[in-house]
N, C-alpha and C positions, 0 to 999 in steps of 0.2 A: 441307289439308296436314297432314300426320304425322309430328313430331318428336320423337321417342323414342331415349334412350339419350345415344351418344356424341355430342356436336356441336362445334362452334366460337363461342368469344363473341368477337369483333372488337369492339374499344373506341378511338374516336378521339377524339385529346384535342385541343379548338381553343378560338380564345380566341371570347368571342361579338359580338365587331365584328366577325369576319373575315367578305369576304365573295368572292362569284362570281357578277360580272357581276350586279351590283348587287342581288343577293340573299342574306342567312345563308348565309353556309358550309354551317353546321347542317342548314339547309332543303333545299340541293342533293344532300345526301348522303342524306340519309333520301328525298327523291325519285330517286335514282337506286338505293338499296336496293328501296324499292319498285317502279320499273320492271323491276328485275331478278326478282322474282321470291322476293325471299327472306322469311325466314318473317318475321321482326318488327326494326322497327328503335324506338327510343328517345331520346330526348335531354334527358339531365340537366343543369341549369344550376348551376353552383358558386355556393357564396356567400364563398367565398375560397379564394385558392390560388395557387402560384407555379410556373414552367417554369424550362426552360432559363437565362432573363437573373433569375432569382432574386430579380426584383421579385413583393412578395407584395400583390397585386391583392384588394379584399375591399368589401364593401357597407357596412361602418361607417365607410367614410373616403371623401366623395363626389368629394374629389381623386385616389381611387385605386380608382373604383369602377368604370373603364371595362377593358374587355379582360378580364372574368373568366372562370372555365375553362369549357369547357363537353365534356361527353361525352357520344357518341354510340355508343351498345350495341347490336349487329346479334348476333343470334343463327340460326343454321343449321349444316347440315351443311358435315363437312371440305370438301369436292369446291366447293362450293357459294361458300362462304365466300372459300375460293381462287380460283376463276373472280373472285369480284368484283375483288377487290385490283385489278388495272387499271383499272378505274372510279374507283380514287382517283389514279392516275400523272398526269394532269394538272390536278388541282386542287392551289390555293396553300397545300397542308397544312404547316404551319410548329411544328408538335405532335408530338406520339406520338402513333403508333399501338401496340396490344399485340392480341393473339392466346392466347388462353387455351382449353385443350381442356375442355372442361364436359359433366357430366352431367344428360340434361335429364330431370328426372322427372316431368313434367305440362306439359301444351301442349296448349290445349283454348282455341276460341274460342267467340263466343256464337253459338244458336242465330241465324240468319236475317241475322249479318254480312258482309256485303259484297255483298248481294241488292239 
């Protein structure tokens, strides 16, 4: 695949207990970006951070170390990007989602991946 130029970064913010039918949240979404076909998906784990209820969740306090952020970076084309967003309408997304038009200037995988 060839992704060059204008794109979409789609970034979903979840906390990382959340889950879907007793799997990571995290895990369901980057499996249903990959069944769809899009070019890369990502998931970064915070090591502190707060939402919505302004509780600030963080790894140096083991009383406060559960439900930390977690984001998940899908990068692809407009059209592409937009097709998926319904693939998240019925998962228990209780985060942000953001949408960012990005310019991709290299997107290159390794010889012989995914043979």
């Amino acid at each position: 695949m060839r992704l060059n130029g204008r794109a979409f970064c789609l970034t979903i913010f979840v906390d990382d207990t959340d889950t879907w039918q007793h799997k990571p949240l995290f895990t369901e979404i980057v499996h249903r970006a990959h069944a769809f076909g899009l070019a890369g998906a990502t998931v970064f784990r915070g090591v502190e951070g707060y939402g919505a209820t302004s509780i600030v969740h963080t790894t140096r306090l083991l009383s406060m170390a559960d439900d930390l952020p977690v984001a998940i970076v899908i990068v692809d084309e407009v059209d592409r990007i937009r097709a998926f967003m319904p693939q998240l309408e019925e998962l228990p997304i209780s985060g942000l989602i953001t949408l960012q038009e990005v310019e991709v200037v290299h997107y290159k995988g390794r010889e012989g991946a995914g043979t």
